[in-house]
C-alpha positions as CSV (number, residue, x, y, z in Angstrom):
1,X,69.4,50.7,-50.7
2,X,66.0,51.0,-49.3
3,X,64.3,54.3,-47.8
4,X,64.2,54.7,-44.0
5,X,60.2,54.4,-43.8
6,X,60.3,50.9,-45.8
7,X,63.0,49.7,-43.6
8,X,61.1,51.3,-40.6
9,X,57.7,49.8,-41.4
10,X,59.5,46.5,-41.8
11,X,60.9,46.6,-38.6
12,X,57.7,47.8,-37.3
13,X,55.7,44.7,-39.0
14,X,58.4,42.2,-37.6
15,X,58.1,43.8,-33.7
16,X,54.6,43.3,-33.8
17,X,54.9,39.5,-35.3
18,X,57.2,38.8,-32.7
19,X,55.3,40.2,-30.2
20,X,52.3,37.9,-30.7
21,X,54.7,35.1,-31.2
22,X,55.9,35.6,-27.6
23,X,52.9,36.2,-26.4
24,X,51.5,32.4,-27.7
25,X,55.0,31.0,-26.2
26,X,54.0,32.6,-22.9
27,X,50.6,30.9,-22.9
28,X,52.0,27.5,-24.3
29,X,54.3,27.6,-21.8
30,X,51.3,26.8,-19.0
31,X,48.7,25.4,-21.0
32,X,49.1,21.9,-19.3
33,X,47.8,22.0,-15.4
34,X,50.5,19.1,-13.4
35,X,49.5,16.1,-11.3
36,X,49.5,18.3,-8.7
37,X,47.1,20.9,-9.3
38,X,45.1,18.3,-11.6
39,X,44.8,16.2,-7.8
40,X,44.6,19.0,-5.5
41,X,40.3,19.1,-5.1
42,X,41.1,15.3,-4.2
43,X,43.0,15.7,-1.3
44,X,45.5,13.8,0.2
45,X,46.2,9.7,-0.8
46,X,45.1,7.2,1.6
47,X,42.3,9.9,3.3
48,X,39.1,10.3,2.4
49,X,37.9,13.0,-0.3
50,X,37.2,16.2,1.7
51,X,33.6,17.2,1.2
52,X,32.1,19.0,-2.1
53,X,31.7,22.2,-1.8
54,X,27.7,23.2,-1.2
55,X,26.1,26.3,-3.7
């Protein structure tokens, strides 16, 4: 049977792996931008482009 502190740093090396695993789900999860908000600057079909934006 193992000790408490190898079981406890195991389960301490998997949290943090999972962690990071989530985190990278999280960010896949909205790493493609829709139609919508690809579009948007564009405006609305069948009127004209609203004007660029002066700096």
């Amino acid at each position: 049977m193992a000790s408490n502190t190898a079981a406890s740093s195991v389960k301490r090396k998997n949290k943090h792996q999972k962690a990071g695993r989530r985190r990278k789900n999280k960010l896949a999860r909205k790493s493609t931008a829709s139609n919508v908000e690809l579009f948007a600057a564009l405006g609305e079909p069948g009127k004209p482009a609203p004007a660029a934006a002066k700096r």
